[in-house]
mmCIF entry with sequence, helices, sheets and N, C-alpha, C, O atoms, coordinates in Angstrom:
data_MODEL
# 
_entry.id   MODEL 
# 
_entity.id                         1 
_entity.type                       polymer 
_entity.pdbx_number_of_molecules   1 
# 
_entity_poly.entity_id                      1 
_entity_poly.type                           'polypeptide(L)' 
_entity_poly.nstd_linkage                   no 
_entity_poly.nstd_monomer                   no 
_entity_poly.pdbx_seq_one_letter_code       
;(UNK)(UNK)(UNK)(UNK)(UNK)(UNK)(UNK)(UNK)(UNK)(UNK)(UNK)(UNK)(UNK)(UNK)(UNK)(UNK)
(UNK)(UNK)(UNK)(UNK)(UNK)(UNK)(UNK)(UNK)(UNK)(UNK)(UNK)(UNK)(UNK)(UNK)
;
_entity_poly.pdbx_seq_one_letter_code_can   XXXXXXXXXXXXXXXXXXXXXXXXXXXXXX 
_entity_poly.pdbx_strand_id                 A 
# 
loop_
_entity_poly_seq.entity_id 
_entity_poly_seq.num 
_entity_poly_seq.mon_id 
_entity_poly_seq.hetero 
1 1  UNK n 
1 2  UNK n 
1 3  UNK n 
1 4  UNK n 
1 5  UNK n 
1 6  UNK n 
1 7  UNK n 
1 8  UNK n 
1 9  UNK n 
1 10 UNK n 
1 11 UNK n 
1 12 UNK n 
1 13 UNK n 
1 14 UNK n 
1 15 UNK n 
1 16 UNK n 
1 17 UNK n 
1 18 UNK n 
1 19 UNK n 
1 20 UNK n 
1 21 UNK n 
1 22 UNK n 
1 23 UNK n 
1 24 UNK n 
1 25 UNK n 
1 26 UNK n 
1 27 UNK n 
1 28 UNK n 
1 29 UNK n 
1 30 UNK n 
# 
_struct_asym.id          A 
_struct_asym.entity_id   1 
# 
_struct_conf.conf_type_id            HELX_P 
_struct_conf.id                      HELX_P1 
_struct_conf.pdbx_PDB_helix_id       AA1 
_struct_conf.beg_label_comp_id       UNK 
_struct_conf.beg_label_asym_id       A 
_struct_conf.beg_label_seq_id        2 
_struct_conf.pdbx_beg_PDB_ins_code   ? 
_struct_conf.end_label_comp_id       UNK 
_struct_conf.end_label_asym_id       A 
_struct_conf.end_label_seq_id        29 
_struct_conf.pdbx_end_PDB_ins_code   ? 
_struct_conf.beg_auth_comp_id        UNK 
_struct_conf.beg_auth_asym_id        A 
_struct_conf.beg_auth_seq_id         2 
_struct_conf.end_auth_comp_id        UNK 
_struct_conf.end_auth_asym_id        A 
_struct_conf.end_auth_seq_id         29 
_struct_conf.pdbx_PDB_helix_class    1 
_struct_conf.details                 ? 
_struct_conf.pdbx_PDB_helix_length   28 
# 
_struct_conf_type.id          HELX_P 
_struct_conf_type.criteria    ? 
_struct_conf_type.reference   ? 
# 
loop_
_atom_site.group_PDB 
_atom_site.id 
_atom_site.type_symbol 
_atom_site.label_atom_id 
_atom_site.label_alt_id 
_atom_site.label_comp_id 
_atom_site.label_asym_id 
_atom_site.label_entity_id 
_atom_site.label_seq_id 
_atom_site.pdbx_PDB_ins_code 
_atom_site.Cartn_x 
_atom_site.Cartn_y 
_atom_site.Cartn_z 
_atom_site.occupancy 
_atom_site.B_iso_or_equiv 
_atom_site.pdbx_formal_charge 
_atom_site.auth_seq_id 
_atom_site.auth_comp_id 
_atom_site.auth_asym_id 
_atom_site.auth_atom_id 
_atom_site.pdbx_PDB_model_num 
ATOM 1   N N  . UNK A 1 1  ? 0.133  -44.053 35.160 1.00 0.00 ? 1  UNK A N  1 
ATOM 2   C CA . UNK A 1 1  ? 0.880  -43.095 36.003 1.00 0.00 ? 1  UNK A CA 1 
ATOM 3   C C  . UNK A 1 1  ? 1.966  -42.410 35.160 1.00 0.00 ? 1  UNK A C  1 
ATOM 4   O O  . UNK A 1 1  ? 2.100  -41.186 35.155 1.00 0.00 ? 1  UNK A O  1 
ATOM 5   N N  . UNK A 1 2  ? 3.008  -43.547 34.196 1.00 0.00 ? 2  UNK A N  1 
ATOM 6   C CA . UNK A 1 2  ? 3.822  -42.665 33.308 1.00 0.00 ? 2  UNK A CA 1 
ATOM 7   C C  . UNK A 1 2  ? 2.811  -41.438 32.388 1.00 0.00 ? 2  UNK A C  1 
ATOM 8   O O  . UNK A 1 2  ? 2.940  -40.219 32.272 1.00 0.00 ? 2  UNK A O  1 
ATOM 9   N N  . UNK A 1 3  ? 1.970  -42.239 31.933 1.00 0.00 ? 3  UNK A N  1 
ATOM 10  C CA . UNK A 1 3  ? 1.449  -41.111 31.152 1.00 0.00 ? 3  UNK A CA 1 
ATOM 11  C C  . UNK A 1 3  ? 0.845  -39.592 31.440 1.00 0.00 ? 3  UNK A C  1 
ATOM 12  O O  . UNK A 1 3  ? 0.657  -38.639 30.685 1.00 0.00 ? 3  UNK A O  1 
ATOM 13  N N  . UNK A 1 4  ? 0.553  -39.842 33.304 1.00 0.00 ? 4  UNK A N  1 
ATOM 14  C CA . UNK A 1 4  ? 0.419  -38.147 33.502 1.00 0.00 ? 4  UNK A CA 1 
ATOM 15  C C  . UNK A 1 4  ? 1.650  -37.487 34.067 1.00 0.00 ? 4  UNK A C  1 
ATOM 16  O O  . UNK A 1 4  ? 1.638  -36.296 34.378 1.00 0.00 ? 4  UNK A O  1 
ATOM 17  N N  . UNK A 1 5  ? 3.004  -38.462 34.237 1.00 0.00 ? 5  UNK A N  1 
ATOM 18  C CA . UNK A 1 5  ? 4.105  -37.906 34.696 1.00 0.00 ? 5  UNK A CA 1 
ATOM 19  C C  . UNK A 1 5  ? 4.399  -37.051 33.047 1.00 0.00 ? 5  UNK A C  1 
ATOM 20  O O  . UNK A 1 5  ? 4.190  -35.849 32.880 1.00 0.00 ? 5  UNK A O  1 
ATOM 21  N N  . UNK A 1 6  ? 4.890  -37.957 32.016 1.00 0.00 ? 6  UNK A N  1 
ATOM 22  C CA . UNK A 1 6  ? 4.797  -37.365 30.862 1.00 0.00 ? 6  UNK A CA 1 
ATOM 23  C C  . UNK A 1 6  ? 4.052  -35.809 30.466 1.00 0.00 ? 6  UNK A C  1 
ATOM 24  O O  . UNK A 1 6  ? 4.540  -34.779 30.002 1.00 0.00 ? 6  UNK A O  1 
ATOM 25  N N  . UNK A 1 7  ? 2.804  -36.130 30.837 1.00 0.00 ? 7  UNK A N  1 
ATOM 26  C CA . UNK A 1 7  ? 1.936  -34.787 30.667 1.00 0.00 ? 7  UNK A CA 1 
ATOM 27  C C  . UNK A 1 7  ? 2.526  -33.476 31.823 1.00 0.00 ? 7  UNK A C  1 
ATOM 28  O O  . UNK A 1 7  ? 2.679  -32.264 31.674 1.00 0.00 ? 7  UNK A O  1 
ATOM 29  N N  . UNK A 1 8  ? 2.676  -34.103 32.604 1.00 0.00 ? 8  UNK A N  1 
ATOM 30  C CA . UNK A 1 8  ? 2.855  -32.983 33.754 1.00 0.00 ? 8  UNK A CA 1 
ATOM 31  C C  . UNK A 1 8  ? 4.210  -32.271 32.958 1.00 0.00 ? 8  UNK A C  1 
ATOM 32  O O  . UNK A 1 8  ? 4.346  -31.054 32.838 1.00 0.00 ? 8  UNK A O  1 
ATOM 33  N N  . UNK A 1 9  ? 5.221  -33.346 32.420 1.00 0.00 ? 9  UNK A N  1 
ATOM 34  C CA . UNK A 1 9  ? 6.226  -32.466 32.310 1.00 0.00 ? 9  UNK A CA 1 
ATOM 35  C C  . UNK A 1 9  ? 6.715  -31.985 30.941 1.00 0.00 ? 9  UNK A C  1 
ATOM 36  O O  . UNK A 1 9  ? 7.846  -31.610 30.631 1.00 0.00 ? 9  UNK A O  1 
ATOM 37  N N  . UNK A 1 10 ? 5.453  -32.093 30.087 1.00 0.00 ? 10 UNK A N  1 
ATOM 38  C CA . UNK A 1 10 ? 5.493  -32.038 29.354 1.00 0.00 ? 10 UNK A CA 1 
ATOM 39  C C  . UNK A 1 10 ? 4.915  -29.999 29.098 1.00 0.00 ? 10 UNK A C  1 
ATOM 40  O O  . UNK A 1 10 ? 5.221  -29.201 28.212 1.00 0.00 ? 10 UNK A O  1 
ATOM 41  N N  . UNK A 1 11 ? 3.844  -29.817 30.581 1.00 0.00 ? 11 UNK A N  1 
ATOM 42  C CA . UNK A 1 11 ? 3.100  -29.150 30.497 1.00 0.00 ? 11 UNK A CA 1 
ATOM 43  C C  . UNK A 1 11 ? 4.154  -27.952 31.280 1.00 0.00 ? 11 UNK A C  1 
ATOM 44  O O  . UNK A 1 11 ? 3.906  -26.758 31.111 1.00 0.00 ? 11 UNK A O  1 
ATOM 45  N N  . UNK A 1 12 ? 5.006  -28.268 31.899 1.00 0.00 ? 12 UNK A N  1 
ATOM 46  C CA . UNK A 1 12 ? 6.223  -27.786 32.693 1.00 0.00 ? 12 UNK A CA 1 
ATOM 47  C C  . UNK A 1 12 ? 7.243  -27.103 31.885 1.00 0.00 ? 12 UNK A C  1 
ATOM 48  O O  . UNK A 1 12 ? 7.736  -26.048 32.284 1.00 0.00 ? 12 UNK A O  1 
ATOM 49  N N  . UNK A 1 13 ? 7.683  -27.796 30.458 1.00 0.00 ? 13 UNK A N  1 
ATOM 50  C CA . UNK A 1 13 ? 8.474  -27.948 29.797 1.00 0.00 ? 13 UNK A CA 1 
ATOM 51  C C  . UNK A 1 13 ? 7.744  -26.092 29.000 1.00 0.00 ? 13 UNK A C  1 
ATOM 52  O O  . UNK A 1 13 ? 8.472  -25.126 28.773 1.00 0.00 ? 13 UNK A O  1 
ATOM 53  N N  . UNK A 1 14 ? 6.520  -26.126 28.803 1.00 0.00 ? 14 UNK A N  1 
ATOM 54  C CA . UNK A 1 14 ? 5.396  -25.237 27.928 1.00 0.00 ? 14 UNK A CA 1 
ATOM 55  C C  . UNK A 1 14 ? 5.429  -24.298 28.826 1.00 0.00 ? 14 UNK A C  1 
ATOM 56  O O  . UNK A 1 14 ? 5.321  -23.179 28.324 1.00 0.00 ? 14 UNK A O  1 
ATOM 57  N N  . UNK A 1 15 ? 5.537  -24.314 29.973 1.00 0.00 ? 15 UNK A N  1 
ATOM 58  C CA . UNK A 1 15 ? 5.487  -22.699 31.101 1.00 0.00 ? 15 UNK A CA 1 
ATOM 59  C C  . UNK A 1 15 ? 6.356  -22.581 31.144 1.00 0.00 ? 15 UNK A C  1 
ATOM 60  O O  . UNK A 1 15 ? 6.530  -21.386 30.908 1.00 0.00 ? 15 UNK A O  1 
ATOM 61  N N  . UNK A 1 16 ? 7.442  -23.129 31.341 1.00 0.00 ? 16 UNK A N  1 
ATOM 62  C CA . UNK A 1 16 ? 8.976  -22.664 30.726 1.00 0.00 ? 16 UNK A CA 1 
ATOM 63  C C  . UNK A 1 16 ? 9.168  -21.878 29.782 1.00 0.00 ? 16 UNK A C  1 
ATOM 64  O O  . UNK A 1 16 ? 8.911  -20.675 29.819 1.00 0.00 ? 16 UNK A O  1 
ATOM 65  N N  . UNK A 1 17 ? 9.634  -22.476 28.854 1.00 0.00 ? 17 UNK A N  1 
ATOM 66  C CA . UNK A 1 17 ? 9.124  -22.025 27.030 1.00 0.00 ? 17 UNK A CA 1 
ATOM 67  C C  . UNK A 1 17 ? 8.865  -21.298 27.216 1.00 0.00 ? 17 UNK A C  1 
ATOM 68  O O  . UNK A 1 17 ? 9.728  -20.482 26.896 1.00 0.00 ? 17 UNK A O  1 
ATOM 69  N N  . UNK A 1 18 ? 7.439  -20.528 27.940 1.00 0.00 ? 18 UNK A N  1 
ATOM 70  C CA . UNK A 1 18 ? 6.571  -19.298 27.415 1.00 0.00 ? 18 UNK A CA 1 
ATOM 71  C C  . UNK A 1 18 ? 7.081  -18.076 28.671 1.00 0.00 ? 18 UNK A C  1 
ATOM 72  O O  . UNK A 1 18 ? 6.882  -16.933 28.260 1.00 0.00 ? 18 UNK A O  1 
ATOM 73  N N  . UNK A 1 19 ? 7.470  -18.112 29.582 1.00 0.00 ? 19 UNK A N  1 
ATOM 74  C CA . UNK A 1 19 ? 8.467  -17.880 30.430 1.00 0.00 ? 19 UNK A CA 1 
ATOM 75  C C  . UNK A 1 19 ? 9.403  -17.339 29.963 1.00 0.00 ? 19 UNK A C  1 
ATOM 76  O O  . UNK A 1 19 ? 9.106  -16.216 29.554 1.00 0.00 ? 19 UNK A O  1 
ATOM 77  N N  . UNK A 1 20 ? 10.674 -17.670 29.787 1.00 0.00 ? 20 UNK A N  1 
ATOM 78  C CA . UNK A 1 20 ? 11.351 -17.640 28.808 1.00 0.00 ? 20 UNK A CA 1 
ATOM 79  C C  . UNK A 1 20 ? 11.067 -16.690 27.479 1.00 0.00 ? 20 UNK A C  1 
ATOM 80  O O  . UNK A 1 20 ? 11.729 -15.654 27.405 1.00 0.00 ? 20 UNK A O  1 
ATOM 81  N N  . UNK A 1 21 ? 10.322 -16.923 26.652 1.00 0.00 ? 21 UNK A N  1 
ATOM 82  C CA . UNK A 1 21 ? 9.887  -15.868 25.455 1.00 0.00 ? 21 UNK A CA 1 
ATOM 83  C C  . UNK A 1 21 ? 9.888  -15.006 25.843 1.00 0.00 ? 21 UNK A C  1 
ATOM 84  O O  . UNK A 1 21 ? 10.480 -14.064 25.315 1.00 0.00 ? 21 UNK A O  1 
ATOM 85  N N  . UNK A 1 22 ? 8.915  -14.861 27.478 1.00 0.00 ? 22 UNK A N  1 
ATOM 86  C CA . UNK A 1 22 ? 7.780  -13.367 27.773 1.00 0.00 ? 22 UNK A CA 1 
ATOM 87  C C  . UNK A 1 22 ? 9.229  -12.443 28.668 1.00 0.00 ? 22 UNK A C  1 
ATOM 88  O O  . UNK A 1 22 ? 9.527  -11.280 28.938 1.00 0.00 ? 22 UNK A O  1 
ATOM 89  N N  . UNK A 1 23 ? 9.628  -13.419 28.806 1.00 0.00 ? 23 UNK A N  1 
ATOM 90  C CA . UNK A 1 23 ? 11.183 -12.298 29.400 1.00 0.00 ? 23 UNK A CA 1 
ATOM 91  C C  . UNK A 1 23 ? 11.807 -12.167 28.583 1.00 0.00 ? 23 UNK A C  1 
ATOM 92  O O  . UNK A 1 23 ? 12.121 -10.981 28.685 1.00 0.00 ? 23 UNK A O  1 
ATOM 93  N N  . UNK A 1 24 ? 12.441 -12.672 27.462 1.00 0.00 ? 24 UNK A N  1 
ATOM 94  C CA . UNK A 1 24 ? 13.147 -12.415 25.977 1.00 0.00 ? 24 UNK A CA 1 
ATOM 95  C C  . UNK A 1 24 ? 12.044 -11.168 25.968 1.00 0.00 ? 24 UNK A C  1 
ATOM 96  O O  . UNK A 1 24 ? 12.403 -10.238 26.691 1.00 0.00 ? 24 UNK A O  1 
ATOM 97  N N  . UNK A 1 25 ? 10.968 -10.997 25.396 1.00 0.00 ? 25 UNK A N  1 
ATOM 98  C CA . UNK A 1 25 ? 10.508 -10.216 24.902 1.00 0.00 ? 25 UNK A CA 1 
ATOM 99  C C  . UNK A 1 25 ? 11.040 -8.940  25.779 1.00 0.00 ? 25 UNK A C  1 
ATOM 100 O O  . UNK A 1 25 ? 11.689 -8.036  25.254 1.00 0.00 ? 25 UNK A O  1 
ATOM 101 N N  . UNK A 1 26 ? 10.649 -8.961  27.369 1.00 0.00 ? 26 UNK A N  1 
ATOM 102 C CA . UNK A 1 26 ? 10.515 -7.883  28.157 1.00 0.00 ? 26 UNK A CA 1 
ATOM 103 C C  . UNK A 1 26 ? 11.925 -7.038  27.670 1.00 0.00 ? 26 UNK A C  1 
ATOM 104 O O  . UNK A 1 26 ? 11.857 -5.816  27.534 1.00 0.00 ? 26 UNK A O  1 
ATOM 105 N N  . UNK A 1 27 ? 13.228 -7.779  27.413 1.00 0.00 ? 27 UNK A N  1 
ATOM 106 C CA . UNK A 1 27 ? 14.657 -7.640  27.811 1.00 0.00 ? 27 UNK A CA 1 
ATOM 107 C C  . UNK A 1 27 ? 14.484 -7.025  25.577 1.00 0.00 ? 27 UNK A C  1 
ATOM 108 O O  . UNK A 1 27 ? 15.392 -6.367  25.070 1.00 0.00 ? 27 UNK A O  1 
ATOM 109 N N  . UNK A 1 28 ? 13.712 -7.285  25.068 1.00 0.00 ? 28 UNK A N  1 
ATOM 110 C CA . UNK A 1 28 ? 13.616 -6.445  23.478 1.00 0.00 ? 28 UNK A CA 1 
ATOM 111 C C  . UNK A 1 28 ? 12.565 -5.408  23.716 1.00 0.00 ? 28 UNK A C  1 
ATOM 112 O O  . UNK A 1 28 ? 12.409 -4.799  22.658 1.00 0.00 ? 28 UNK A O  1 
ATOM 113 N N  . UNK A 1 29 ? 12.106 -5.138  24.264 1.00 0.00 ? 29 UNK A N  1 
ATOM 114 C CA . UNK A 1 29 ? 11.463 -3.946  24.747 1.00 0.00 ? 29 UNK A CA 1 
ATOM 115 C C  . UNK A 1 29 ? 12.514 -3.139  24.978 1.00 0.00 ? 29 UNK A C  1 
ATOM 116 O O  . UNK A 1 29 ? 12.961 -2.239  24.268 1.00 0.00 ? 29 UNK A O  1 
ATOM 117 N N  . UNK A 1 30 ? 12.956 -3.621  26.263 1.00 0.00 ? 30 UNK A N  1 
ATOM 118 C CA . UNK A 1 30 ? 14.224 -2.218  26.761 1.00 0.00 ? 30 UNK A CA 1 
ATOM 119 C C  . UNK A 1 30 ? 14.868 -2.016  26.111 1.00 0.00 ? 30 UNK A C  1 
ATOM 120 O O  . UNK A 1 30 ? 15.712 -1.146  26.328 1.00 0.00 ? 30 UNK A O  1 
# 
C-alpha cells in the first residue's frame, strides 16, 4: 500500500512540475 501511496505522489509531484514549467513558459511567451 506504501508503495502505491509513494507512486501516486510521486506521480502528483510530476503534474505539478510540468504544470508549473507549461505556465512559466506561457508567462515567457508574453
Amino acid at each position: 500500500m506504501s508503495f502505491l501511496l509513494s507512486l501516486a505522489m510521486i506521480l502528483l509531484g510530476l503534474s505539478f512540475f510540468a504544470l508549473l514549467t507549461r505556465s512559466i513558459g506561457w508567462f515567457d511567451q508574453l
